[in-house]
N, C-alpha and C positions, 0 to 999 in steps of 0.2 A: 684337236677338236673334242669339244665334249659331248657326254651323250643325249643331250638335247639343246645343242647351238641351233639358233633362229629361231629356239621358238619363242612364244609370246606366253604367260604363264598368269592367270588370274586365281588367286589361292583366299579363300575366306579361313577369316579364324586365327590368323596369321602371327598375332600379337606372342602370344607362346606356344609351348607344345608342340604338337605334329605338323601345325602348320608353320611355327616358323621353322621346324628342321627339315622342311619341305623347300622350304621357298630358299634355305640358306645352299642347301643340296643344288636346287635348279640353279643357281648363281654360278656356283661351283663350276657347273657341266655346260655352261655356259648359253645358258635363256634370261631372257629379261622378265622379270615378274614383281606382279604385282601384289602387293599386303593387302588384306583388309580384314576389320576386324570392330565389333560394335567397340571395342577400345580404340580409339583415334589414335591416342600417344604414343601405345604401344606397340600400333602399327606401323607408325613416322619412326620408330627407332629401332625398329627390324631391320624398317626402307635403310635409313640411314650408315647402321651397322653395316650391311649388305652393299651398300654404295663406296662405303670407306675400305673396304675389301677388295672388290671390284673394279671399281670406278664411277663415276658419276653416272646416269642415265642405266645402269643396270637394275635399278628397284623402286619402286616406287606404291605409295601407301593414301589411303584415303579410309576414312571413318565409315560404316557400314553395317545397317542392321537390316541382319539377311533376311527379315521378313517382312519386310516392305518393300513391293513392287517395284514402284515411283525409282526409290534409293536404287534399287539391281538396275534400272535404265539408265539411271544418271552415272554410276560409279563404272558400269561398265564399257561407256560411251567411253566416259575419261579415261583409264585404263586403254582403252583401244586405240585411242589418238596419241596416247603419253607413248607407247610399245611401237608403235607405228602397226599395230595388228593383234590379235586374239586367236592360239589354236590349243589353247588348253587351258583347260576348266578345273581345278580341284576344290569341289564343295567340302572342305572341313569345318568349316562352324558346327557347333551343337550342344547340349547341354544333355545331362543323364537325370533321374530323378530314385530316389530309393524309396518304394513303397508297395505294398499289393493292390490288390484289386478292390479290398476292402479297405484299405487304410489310405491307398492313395486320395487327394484332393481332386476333385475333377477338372476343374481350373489350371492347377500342375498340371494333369494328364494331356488338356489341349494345348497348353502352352508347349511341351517338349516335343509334342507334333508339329506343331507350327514353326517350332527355331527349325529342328532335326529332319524335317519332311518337306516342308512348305516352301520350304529355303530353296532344295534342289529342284524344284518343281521352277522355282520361278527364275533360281538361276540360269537353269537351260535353255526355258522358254525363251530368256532372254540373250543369251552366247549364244547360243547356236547359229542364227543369222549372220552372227558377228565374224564366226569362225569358218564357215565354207568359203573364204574368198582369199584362205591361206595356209593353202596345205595341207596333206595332214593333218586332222584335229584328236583330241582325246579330252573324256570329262574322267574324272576317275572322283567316284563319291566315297565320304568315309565314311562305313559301318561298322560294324563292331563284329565280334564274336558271339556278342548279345543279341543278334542278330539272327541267330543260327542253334544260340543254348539257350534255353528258357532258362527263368529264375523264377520262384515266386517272388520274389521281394524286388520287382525292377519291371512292373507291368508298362509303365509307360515306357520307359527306354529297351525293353525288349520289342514291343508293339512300333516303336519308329524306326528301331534300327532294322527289324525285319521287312518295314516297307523300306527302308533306305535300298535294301537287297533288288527289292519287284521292280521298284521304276526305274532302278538303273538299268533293267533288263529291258524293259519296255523302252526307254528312253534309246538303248542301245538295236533295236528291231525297227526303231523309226529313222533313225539317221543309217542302221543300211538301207534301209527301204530309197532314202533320196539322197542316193550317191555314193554313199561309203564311206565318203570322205572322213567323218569323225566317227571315233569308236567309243563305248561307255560303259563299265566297268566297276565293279564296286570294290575296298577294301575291307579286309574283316579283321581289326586288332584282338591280339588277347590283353589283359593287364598290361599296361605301360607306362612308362616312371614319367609322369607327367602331371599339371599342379592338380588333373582328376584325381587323382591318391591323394591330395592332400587332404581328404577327411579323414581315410582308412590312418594314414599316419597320424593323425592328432589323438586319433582315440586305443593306437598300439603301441605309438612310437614307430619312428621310419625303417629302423632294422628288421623287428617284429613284422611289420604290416610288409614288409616286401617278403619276408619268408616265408609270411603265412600266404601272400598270393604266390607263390611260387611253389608252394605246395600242392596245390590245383593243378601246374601243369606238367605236363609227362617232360621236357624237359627240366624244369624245377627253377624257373628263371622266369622275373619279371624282363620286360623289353625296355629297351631306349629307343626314344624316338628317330634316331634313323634308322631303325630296324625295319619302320614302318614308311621313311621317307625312300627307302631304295627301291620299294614295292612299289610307291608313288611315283617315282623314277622309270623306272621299267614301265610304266604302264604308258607315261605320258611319252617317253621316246617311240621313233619311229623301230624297235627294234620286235615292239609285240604290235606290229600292222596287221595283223591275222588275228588277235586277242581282242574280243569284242563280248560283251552281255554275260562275263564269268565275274565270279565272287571267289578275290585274291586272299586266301587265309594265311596268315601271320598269327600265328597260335600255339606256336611249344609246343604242338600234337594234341591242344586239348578236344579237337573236335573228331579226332578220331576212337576217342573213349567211347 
């Protein structure tokens, strides 16, 4: 038995990154989940990867831009019917943006609100009905570390990923409030080797740009993405049924500087 057999596993962002070594993880520990990701293709070939490992009916994938409403009814309806049920939620979509307060675009600034904010707001609104009628449920949102350390140079993605923080809390006081049943949780990455580095590497070189973020952190090491899918693991089994409305850091100690 793995450690989250039966559940049902709805994962945005899916296409690379944290969320496909999230969705690869859930496969593994044996849940059936679903890709999505504003890349269609990329999402079909997670599903597929994932299904060829597996078996047929373990993964499955639909195109998806988490900030349309309409799209989170349609895609989650389908997901729900394809799983035979919905008790877990992981909002990883998102985008960063690099700039101050002065230099940012204001048009950037509402857009990385709107992917990174908006998204979870409307994903919930929308799961969460889906999910009381099986089990157990758990949302687990991904935030950052950015979330928690200011930068000046990263006002819009410090500013979302800090509400990423608050509504998960809020989100996680209304589902005790009616029932218990689902709990909601947020994650907080440091650095992690994912195609998000791929700028820092183009302008250091990959060795360089991982040393130098690894210098920032008190254990001196960038992360892989399963560092962050086991946390996503743990959150979503039934094993943290008591863990509800905390902020999980995955950080090499840098938040205790």
């Amino acid at each position: 038995m793995g450690r989250v057999s039966g559940k049902m596993a709805f994962i945005t962002g899916g296409a690379q990154g944290l969320g496909e070594a999230t969705a690869r993880m859930f496969a593994r520990e044996g849940a059936k989940v679903t890709v999505t990701d504003i890349n269609g293709a990329g999402a079909e070939a997670v599903a597929a990867s994932i299904n060829e490992a597996h078996g047929a009916g373990t993964a499955f994938a639909w195109q998806h831009d988490v900030t349309d409403g309409d799209r989170w009814q349609e895609v989650l309806k389908s997901a729900h019917d394809a799983m035979g049920g919905l008790n877990v939620l992981v909002n990883n979509a998102g985008i960063g943006s690099l700039g101050s307060v002065e230099d940012e675009n204001y048009e950037t600034f509402k857009h990385v609100q709107t992917v990174d904010v908006d998204s979870i707001f409307l994903g919930c609104k929308y799961a969460i009905p889906l999910m009381r009628d099986h089990g157990l449920g758990s949302i687990v949102n991904i935030s950052s570390i950015a979330g928690i350390i200011a930068s000046g140079n990263y006002v819009s993605y410090n500013t979302a990923k800090a509400a990423v923080r608050h509504i998960s809390k809020s989100i996680a006081l209304h589902c005790a409030k009616t029932g218990g049943q689902i709990r909601c949780n947020s994650v907080h990455p440091v650095f992690i080797n994912t195609p998000i580095l791929d700028r820092t590497k183009e302008m250091f070189g990959e060795e360089e740009a991982l040393a130098k973020l690894g210098r920032q952190i008190p254990l001196g090491k960038v992360g892989e993405p399963d560092d962050i899918a086991y946390a996503v693991l743990y959150l979503a089994s039934d094993e943290s049924k008591l863990v509800t409305g905390i902020e999980l850091k995955v950080d090499g100690g840098i938040s205790a500087m």
